[in-house]
N, C-alpha and C positions, 0 to 999 in steps of 0.2 A: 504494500500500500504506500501512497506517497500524499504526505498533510502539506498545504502547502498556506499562505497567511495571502490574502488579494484584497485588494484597496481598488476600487471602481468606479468613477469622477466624471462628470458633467460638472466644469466650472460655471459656464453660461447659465444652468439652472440651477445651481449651489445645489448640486443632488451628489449625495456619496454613501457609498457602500463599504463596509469594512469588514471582512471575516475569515474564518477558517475552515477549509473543506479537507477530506477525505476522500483522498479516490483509491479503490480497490480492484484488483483485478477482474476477482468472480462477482464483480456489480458491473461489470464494464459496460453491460447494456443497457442499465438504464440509469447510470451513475456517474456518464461521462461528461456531464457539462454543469456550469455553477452559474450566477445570476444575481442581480439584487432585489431588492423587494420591487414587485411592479407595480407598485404605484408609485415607486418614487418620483418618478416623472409620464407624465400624461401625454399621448402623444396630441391632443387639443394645445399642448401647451408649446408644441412645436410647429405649428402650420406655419406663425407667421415670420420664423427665424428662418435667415437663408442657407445658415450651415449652423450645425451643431456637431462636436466634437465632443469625444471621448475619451479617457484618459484609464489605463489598466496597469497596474503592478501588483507583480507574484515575487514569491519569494518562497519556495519549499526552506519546510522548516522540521520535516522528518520523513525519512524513507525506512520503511519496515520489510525487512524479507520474511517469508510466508516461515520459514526454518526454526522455529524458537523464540518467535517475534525479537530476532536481532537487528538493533537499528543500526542505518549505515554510518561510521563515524567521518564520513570525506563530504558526509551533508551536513550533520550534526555535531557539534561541538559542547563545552562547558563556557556558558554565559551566563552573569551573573542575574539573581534572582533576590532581592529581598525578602526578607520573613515576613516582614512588616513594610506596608506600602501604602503612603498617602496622597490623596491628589483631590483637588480644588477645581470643580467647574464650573463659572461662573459668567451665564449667558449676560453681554452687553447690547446695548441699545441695538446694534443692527442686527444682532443674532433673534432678538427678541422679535424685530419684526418682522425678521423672514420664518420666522416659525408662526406668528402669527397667522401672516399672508397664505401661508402654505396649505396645499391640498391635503384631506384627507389622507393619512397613510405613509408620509412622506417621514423621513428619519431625517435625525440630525446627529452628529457625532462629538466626544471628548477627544483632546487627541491625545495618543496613547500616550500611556501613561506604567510605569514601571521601570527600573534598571536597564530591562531588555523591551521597553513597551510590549510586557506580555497583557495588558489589561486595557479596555476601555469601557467607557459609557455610553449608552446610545439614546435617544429617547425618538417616540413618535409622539410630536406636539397636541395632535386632537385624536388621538388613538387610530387606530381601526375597524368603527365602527360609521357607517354612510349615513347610516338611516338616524342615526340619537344628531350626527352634527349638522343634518338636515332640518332638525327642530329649529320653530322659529325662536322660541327661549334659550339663548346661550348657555343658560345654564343646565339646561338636560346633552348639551353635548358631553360625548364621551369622552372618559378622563384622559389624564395623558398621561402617556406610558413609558415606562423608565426600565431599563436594562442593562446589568454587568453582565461582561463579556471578556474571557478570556483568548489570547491571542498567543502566548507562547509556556509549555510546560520546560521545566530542567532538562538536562539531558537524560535519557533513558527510563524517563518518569512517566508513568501510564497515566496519574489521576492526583489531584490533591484534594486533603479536605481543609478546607478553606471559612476561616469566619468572616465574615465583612458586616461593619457599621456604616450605615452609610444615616444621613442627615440632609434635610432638606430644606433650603427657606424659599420663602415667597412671599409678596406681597399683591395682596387683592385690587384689582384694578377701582377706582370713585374711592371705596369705605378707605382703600387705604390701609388696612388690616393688616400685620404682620402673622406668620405662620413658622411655625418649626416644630417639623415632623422628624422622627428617628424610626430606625429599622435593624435588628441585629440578626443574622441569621450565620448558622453553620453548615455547608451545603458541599457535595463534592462535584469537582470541576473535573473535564478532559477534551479530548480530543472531539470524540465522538459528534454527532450532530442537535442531540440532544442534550447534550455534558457543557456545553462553551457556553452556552448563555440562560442568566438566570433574568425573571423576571421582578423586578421591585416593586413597592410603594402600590402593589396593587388597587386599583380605584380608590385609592387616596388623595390623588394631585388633584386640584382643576383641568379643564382644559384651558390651554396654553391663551386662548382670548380673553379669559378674564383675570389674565396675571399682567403685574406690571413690573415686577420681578422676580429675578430665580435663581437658584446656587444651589449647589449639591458639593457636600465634602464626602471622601471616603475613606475608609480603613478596612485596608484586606491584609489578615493574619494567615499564613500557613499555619497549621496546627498537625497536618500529619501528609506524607507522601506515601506513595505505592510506587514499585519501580512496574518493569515490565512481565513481572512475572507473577505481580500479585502478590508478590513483601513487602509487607509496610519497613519502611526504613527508619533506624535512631537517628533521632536526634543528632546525636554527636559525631553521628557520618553523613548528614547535608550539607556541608561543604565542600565534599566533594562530588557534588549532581550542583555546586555553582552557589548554593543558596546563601546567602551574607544574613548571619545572625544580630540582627539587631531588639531584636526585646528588651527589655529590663534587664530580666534575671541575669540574661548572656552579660547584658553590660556592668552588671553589681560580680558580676562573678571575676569576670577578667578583668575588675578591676579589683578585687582581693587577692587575685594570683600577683597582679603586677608590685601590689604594696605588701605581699609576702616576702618578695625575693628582694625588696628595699634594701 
């Protein structure tokens, strides 16, 4: 099998796609091609451009042979990974209003974010739903919809289990309202098609029309890894699958080793 990470761009209609596919031999017939969400762009929304251009980059980011699932290491390497990862999105004025403007369906991106940008955020501003943001009351539109999304695991690492906090502000469009919502979950990540992306903040948010502001912080903890065989790995051999200890503890600890040998 071969994963590979693809980013896929319409700058003219600030449309972008960002993820990670799996392609496999014995799927090869109906596994052979990848896409981004079709609604991102409408083709109503291109009659009256005269050209519109496209924009595509891959990058494999693991090859598997069928033999002991051994990965190829002249694809795959040791890049660094934090334990702990934090990052700051925080939509400004012109982002807020092309997600406004924007058609149902349509996503918007973080941009990545991690050591090795193994991580992003994505959101669909008035969700995916036609019929609620067809209501004449803005406020029965559909929420908007928030998504972590992994983009690169350690080397030779099948899956992690992973905690993320993530945190929300917003402010409500006239009343003026300030909002801050939190979210902790423990979830495990991978490859797979269903493993890379988790959904957030379930029908909590507004949609994206009646906000006048928006920020999301986040904090994702590794808490446990699996290699490729289905061994959970210690702790104290993640260093070498890349991962860079930064916790507390790591850091009260090696800093008692260091003021022992004073």
């Amino acid at each position: 099998s071969v994963t590979m990470y693809y980013r896929l761009q319409c700058r003219k209609f600030h449309c972008l796609w960002k993820s990670i596919h799996t392609f496999k031999q014995s799927n090869i017939g109906h596994n052979n091609c990848v896409g981004w969400n079709p609604h991102n762009l409408r083709l109503s929304r291109c009659k009256l451009a005269e050209q519109v251009d496209f924009n595509c980059f891959v990058s494999v980011i693991r090859v598997v042979y069928d033999e002991h699932d051994q990965i190829d290491l002249n694809v795959e390497s040791v890049e660094e990974l934090l334990q702990i990862t934090r990052h700051q999105w925080v939509l400004g004025e012109q982002e807020m209003t092309q997600c406004q403007q924007c058609d149902v369906g349509k996503t918007f991106y973080s941009v990545n974010f991690g050591r090795s940008e193994n991580w992003c955020l994505f959101m669909s501003p008035k969700g995916f739903n036609f019929e609620q943001n067809q209501a004449a009351d803005a406020e029965r539109g559909s929420k908007l919809m928030l998504y972590l999304r992994l983009l690169r695991l350690p080397i030779n690492i099948k899956s992690l289990n992973i905690n993320y906090v993530l945190r929300a502000h917003y402010a409500v469009k006239h009343s003026g309202v300030e909002y801050k919502i939190k979210e902790a979950q423990s979830v495990s990540v991978g490859y797979g098609f269903n493993e890379c992306t988790k959904q957030c903040f379930v029908d909590e948010i507004p949609n994206i029309t009646q906000l006048a502001a928006l920020s999301f912080d986040v904090k994702i903890e590794i808490e446990e890894m699996v290699d490729m065989n289905g061994k959970m790995i210690p702790k104290q051999h993640w260093q070498k699958y890349g991962v860079v200890m930064n916790d507390n503890y790591t850091k009260i600890k090696s800093l008692s080793l260091k003021n022992w040998f004073v």
